[in-house]
KELO-788182 format. One record per residue: residue in three letters; chain; x, y, z of N, C-alpha, C in turn. Coordinates in Angstrom, 3 decimals. Example, Ala and Ser with C-alpha at 12.3 -4.5 7.8 and 13.67 -1.06 7.14 Angstrom:
BEGIN
residu:chaine:n.c1:n.c2:n.c3:ca.c1:ca.c2:ca.c3:c.c1:c.c2:c.c3
ala:A:13.190:-5.690:7.800:12.300:-4.500:7.800:13.200:-3.300:7.800
ser:A:12.850:-2.250:7.080:13.670:-1.060:7.140:12.900:0.030:7.870
This chain:
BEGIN
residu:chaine:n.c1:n.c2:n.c3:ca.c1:ca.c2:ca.c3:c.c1:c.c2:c.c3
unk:A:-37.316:93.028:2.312:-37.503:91.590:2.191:-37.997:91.270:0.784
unk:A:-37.588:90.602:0.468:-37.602:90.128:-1.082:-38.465:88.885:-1.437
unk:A:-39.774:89.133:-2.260:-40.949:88.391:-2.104:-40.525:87.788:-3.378
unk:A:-41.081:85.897:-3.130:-40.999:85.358:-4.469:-42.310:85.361:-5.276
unk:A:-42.326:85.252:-6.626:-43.389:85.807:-7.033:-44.497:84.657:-6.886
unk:A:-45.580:84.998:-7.280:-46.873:83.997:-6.813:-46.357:83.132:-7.842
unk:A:-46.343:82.872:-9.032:-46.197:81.611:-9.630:-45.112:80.476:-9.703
unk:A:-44.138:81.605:-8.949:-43.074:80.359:-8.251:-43.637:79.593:-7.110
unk:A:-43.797:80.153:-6.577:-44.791:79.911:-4.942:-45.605:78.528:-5.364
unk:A:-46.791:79.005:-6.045:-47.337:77.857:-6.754:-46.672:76.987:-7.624
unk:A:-45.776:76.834:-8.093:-45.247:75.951:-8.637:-44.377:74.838:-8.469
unk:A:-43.877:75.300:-6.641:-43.150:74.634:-6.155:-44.128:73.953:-5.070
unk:A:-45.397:74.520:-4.729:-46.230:73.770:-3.881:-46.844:72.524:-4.567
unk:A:-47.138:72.704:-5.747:-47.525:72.257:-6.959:-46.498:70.747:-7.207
unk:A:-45.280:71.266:-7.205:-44.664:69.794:-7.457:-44.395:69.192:-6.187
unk:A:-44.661:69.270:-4.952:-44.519:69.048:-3.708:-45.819:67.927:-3.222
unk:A:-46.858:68.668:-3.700:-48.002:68.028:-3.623:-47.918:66.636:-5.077
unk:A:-47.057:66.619:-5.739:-47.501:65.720:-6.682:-46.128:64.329:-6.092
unk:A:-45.379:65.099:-5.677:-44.050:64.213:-4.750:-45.049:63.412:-4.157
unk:A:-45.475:64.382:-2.609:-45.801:63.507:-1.907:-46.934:62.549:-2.171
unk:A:-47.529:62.424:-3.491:-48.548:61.809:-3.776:-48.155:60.377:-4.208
unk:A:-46.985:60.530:-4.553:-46.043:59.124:-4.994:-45.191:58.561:-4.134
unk:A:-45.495:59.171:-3.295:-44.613:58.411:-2.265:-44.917:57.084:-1.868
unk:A:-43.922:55.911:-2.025:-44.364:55.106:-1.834:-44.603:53.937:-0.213
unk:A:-45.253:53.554:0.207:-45.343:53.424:1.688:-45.679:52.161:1.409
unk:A:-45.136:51.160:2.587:-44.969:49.767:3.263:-46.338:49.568:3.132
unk:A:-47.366:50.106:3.239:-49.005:49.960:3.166:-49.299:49.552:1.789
unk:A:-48.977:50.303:1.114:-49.512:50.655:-0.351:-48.936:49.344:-1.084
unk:A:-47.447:49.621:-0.855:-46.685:48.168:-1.622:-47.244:46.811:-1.495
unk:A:-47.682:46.884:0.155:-48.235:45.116:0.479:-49.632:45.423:-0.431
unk:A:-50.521:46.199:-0.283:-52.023:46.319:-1.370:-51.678:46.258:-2.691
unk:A:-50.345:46.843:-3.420:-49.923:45.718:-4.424:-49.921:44.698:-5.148
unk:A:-48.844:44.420:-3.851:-48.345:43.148:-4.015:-49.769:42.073:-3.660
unk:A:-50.592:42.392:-2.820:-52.074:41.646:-2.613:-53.160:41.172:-4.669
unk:A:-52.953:42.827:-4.553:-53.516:42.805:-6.198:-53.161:42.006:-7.064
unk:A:-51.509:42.361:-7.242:-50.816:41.365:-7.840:-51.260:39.385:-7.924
unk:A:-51.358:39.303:-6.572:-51.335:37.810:-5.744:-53.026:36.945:-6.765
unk:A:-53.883:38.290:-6.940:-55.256:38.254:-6.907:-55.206:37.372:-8.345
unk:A:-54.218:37.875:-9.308:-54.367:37.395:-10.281:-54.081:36.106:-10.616
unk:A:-52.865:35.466:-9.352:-52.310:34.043:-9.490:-53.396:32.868:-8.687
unk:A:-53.692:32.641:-9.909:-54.380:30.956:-9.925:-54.301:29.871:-9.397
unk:A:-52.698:29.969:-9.897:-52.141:28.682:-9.581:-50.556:29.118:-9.592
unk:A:-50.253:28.386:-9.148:-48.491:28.709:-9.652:-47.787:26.991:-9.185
unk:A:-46.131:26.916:-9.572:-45.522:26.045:-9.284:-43.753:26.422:-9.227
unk:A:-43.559:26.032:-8.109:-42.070:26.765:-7.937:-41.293:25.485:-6.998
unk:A:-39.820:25.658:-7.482:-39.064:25.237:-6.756:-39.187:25.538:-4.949
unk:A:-38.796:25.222:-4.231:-38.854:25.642:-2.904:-37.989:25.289:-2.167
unk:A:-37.461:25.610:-1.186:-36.178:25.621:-0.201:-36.539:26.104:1.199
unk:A:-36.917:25.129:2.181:-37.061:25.079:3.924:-35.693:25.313:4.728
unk:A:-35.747:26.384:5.175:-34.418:25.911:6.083:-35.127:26.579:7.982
unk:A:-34.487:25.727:8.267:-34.871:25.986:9.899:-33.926:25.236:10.657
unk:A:-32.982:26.360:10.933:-31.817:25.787:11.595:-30.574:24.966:11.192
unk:A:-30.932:23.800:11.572:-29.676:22.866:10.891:-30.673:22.038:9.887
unk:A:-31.638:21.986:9.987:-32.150:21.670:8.851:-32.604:22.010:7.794
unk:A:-32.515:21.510:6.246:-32.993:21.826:4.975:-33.911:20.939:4.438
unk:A:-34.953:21.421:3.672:-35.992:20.521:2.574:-35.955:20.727:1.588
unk:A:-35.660:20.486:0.374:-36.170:20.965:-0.665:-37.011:20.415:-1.512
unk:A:-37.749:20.733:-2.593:-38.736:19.913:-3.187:-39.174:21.145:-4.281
unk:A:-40.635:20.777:-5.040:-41.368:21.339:-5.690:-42.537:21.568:-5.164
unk:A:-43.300:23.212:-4.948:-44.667:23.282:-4.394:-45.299:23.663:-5.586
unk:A:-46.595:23.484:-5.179:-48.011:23.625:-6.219:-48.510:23.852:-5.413
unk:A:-49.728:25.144:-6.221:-50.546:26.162:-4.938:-51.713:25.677:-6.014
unk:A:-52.962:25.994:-5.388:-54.247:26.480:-6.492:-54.917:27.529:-5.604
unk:A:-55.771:28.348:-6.037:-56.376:29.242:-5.372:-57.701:28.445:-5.308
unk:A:-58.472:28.943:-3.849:-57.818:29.927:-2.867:-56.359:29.410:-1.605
unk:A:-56.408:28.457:-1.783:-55.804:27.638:-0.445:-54.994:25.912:-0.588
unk:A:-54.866:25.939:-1.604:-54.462:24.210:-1.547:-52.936:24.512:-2.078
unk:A:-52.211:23.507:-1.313:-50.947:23.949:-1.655:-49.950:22.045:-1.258
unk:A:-49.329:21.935:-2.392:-48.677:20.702:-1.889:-47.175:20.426:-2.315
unk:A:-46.645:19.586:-1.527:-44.831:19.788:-1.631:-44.385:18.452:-1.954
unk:A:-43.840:18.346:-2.916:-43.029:17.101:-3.206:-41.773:17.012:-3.015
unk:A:-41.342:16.694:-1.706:-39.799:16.848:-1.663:-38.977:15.666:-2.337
unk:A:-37.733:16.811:-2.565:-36.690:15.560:-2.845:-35.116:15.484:-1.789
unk:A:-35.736:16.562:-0.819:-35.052:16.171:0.303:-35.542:16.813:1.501
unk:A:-36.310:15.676:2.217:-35.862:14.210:2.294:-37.086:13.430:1.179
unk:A:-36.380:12.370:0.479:-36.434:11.933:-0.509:-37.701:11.226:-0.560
unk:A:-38.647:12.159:-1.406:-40.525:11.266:-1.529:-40.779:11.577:-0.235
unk:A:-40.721:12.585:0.489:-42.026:13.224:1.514:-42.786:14.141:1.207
unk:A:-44.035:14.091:1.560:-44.861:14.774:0.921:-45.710:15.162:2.252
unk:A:-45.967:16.827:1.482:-46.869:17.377:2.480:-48.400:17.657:1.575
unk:A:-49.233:17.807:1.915:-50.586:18.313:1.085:-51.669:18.737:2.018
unk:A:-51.936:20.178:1.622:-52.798:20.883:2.380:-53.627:21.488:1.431
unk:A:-55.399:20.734:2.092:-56.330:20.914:0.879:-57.562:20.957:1.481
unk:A:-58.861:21.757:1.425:-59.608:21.447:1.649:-60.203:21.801:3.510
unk:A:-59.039:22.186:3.944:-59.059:22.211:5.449:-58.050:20.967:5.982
unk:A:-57.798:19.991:5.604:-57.092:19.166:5.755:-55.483:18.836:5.340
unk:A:-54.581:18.577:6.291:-53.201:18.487:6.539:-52.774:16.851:6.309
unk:A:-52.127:16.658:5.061:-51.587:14.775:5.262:-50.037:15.443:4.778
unk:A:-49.407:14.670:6.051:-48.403:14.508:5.803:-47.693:12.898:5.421
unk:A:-46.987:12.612:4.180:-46.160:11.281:4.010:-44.527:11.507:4.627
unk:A:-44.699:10.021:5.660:-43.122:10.441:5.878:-42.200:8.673:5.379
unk:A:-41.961:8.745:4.458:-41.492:7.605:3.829:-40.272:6.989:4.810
unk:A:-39.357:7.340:5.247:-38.677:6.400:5.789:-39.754:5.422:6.571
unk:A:-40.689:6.030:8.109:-41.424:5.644:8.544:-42.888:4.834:8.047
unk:A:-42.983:5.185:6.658:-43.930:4.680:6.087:-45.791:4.898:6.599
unk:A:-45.450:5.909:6.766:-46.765:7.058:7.724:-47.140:7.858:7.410
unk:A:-48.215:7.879:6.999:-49.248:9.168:6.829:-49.938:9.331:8.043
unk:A:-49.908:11.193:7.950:-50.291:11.448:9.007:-51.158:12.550:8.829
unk:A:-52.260:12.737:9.132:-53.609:13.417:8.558:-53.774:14.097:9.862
unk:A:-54.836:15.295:9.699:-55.302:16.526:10.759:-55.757:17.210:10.009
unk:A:-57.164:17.626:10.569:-58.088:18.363:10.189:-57.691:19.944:11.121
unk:A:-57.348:20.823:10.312:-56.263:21.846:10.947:-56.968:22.953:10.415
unk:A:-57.412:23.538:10.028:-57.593:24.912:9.392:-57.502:25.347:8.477
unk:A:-56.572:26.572:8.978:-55.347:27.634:8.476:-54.381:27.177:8.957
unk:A:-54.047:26.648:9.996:-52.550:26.554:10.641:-51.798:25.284:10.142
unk:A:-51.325:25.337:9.388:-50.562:24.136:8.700:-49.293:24.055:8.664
unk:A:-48.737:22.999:8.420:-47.338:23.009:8.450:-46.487:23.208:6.562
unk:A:-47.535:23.762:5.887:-47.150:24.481:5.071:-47.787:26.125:5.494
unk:A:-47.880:26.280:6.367:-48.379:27.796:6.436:-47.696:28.936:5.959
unk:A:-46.300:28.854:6.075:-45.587:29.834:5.883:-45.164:29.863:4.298
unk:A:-45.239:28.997:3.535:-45.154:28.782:1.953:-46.469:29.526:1.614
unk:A:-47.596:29.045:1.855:-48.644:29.528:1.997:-49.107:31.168:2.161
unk:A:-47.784:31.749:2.712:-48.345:33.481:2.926:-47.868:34.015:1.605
unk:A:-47.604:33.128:0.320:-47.217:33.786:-1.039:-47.878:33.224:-1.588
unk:A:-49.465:33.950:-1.564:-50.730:33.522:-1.959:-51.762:34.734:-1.566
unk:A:-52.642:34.873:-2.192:-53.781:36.053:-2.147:-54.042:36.158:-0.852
unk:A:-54.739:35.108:-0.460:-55.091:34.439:1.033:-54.453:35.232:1.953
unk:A:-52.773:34.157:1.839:-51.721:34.527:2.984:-51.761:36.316:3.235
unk:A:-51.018:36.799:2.158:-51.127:37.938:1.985:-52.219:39.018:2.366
unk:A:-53.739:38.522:2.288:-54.678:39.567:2.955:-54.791:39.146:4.242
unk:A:-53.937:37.912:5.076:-53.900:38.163:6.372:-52.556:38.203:6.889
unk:A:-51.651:38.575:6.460:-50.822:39.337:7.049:-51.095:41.273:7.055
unk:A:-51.764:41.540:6.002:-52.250:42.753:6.302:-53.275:43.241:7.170
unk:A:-53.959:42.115:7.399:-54.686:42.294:8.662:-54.105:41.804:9.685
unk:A:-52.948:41.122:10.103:-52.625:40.958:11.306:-51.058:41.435:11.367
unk:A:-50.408:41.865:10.266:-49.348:42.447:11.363:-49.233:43.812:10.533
unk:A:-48.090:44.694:10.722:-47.858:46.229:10.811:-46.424:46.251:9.744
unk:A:-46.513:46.711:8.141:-45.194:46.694:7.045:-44.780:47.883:7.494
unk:A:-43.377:47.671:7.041:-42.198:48.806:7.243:-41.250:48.373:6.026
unk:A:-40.813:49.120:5.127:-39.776:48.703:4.373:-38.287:48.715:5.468
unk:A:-37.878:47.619:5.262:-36.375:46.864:5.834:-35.167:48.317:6.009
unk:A:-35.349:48.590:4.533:-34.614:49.954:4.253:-35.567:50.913:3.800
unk:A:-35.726:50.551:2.669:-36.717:51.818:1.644:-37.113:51.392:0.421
unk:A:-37.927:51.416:-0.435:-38.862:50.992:-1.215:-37.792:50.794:-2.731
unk:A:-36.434:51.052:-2.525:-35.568:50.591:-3.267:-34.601:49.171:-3.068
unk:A:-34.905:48.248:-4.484:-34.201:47.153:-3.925:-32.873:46.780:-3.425
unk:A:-32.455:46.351:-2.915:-31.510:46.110:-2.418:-30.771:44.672:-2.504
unk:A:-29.728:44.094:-2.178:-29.526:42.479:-2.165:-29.862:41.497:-1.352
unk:A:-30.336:40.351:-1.714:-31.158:39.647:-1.430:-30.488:39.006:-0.105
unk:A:-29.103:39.169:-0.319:-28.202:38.663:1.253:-26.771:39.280:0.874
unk:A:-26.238:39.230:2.115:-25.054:39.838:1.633:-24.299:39.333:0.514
unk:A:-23.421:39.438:-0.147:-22.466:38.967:-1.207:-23.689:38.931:-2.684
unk:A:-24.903:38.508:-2.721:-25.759:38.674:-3.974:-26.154:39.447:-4.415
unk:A:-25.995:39.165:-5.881:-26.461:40.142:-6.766:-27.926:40.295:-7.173
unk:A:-28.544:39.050:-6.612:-30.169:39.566:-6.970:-30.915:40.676:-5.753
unk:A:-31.566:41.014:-6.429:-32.379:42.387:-5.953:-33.311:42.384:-5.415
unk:A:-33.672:42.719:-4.240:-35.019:42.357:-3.880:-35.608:43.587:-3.321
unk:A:-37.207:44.127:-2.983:-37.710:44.699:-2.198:-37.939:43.865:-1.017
unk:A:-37.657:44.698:0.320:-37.915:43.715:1.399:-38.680:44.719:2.574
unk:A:-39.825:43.921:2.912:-40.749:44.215:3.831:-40.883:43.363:5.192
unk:A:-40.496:44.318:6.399:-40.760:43.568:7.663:-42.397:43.971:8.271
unk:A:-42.618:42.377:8.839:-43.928:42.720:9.343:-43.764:42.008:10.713
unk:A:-44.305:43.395:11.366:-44.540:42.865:12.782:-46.011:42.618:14.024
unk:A:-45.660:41.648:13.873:-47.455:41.155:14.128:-48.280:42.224:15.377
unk:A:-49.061:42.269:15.024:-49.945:43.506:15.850:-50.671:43.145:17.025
unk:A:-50.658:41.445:17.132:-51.143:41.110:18.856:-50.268:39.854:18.936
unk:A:-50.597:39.145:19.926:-49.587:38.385:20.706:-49.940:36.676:20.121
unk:A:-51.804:36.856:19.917:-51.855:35.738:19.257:-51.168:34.789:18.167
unk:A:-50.476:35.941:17.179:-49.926:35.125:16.244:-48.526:34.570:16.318
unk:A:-48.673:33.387:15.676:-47.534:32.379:15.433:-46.359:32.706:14.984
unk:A:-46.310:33.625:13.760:-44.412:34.333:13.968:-44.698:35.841:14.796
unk:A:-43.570:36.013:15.297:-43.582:37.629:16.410:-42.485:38.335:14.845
unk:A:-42.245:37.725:13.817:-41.907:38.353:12.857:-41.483:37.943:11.446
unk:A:-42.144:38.443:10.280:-41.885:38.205:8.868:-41.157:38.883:7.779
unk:A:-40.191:38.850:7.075:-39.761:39.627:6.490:-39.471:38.913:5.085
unk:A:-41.103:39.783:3.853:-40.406:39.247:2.507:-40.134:40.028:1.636
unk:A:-39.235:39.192:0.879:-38.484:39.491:-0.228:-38.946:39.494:-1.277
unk:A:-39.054:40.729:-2.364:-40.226:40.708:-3.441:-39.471:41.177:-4.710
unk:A:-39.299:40.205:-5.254:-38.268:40.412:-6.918:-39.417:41.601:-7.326
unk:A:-38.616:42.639:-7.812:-39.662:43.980:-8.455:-39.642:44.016:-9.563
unk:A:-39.294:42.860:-10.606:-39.079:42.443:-11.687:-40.702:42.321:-11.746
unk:A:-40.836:40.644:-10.764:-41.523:40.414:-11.212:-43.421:40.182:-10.104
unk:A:-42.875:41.104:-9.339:-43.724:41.149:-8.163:-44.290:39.725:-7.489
unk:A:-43.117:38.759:-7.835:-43.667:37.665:-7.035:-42.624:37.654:-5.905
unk:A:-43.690:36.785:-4.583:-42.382:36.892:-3.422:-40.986:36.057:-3.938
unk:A:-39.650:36.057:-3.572:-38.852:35.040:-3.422:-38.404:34.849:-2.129
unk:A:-38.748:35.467:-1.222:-38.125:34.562:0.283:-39.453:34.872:1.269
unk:A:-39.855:34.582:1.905:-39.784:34.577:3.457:-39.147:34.204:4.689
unk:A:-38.795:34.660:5.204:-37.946:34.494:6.704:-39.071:34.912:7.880
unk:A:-39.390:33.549:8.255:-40.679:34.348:9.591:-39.871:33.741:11.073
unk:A:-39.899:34.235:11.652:-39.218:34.057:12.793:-40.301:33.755:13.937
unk:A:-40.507:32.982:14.943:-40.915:32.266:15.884:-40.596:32.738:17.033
unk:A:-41.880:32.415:18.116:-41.737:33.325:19.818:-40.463:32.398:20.094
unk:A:-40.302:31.513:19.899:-38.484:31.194:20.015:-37.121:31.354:19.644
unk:A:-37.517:32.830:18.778:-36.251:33.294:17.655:-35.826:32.275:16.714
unk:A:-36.519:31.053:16.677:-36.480:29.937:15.463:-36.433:30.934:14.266
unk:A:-35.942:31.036:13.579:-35.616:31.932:11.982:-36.237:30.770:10.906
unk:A:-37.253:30.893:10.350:-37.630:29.368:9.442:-37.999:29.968:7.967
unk:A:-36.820:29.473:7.328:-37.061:30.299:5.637:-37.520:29.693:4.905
unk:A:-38.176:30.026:4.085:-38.657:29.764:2.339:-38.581:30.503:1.097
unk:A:-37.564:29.854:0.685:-36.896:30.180:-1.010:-37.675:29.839:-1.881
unk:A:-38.304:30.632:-2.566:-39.348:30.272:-3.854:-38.217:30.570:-5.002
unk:A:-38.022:29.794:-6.233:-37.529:29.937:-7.337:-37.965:29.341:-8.638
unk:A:-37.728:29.869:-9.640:-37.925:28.905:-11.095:-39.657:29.015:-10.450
unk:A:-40.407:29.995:-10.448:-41.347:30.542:-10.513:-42.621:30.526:-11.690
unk:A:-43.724:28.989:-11.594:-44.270:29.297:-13.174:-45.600:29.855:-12.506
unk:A:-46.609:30.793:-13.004:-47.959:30.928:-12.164:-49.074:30.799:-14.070
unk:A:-50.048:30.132:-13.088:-51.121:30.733:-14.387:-51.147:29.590:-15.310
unk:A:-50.486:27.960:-14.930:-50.102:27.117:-15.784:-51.879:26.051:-16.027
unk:A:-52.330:25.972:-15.105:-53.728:25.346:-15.200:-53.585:24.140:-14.673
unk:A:-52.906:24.119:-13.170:-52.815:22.809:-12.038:-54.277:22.219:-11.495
unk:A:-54.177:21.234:-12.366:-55.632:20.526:-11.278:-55.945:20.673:-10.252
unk:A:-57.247:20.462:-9.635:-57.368:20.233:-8.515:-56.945:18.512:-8.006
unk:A:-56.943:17.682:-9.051:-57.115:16.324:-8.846:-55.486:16.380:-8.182
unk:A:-54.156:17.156:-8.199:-52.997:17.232:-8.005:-52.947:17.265:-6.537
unk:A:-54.149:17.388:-5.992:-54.026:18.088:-4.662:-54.824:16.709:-3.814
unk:A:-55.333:15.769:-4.706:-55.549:14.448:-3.920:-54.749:13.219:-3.917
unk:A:-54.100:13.584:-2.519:-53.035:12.630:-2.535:-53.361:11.187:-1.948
unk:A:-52.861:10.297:-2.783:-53.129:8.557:-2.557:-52.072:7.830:-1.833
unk:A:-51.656:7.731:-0.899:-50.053:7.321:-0.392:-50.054:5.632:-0.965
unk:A:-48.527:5.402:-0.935:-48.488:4.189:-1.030:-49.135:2.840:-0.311
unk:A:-49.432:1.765:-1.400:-49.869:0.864:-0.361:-49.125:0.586:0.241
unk:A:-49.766:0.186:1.315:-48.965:-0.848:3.003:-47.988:0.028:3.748
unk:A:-48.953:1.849:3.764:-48.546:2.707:4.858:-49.770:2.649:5.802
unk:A:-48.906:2.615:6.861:-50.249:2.800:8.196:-50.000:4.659:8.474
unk:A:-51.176:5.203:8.901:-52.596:6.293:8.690:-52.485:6.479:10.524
unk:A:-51.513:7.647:10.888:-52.493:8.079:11.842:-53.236:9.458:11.732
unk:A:-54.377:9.506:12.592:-54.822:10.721:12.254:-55.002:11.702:13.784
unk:A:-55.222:12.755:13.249:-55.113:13.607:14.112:-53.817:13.562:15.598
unk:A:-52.726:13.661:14.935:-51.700:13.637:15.531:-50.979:14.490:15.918
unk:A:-51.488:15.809:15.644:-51.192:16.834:16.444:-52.094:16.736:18.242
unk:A:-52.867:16.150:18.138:-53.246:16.096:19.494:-53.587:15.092:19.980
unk:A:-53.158:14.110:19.510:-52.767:12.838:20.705:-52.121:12.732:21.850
unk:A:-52.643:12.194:22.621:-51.764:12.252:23.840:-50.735:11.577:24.224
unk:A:-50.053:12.379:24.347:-48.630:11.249:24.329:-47.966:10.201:25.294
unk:A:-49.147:10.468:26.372:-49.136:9.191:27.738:-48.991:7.764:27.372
């Protein structure tokens, strides 16, 4: 039997141990991509809602830790703004603002998980897996942009999507999609693009004044509808 010599032996354990030290894992990438998040301030990006047969698009503005607001231009001058703990939504055809003292759970929530915040609680509440493997891939079929993509699957029953999967330009380690999916298989996306962070967005951006001679309801998530 034919012995290999000790310094091959060691040399191949040697680069084995330095492999598996780089290996890169669905864990590690989201603590990243968290780090990454730590550094953005502020940012301002194009944005794109789709849920179903419906589309929004507009411009969001984030500030850290938590304020985040949407100026759509479709549908045309609605505005969402989440600040402070507080949810106002403008819905201009109707000429209604509609306010709720909400939390975390907002109806920008899911724009919201491409943020320091979002991001250290999806690592505490659901379980990453790379889609494929820690190499990018296309962002949908037929495209040429590249993305890393991470599925997360929530780890108890409490939470609001049963699944998330984002898309992380490795250019530039900011997200560009989320797709979170709903205990109703509702699929509800958000396209981040034209990406600025670090620009120095007020806070004053985040106090919104609606037009005069809109009527104000509040707390309208739990009114009763009798």
């Amino acid at each position: 039997m034919k012995v290999l010599p000790v310094a091959l032996v060691l040399a191949v354990l040697t680069a084995w141990q330095v492999d598996s030290q780089e290996i890169l894992t669905a864990d590690r990438f989201m603590q990243a991509l968290s780090a990454h998040y730590a550094t953005v301030q502020d940012y301002e990006a194009e944005i794109a809602i789709r849920s179903g047969g419906s589309n929004m698009v507009g411009t969001a503005s984030y500030l850290a830790p938590s304020s985040m607001r949407i100026d759509f231009s479709q549908p045309s001058n609605q505005v969402i703004v989440f600040a402070g703990g507080s949810l106002t939504v403008f819905l201009p055809d109707l000429r209604v603002v509609l306010n709720q003292e909400i939390g975390g759970n907002s109806s920008t929530a899911g724009a919201s998980l491409a943020s320091e915040e979002g991001l250290l609680l999806l690592r505490r509440n659901y379980v990453p897996a790379f889609v494929s493997s820690p190499e990018p891939i296309p962002l949908e079929a037929g495209s040429q942009e590249q993305v890393v993509k991470i599925r997360l699957l929530r780890r108890n029953i409490s939470e609001g999507f049963r699944e998330i999967i984002l898309s992380v330009n490795p250019k530039t380690n900011l997200i560009r999609r989320i797709e979170a999916t709903t205990m109703a298989n509702v699929v509800v996306q958000f396209d981040f693009s034209s990406i600025r962070i670090n620009t120095g967005i007020p806070e004053l951006r985040f106090a919104y004044t609606p037009p005069a001679g809109s009527s104000t309801i509040t707390n309208f998530m739990f009114r009763n509808s009798n």
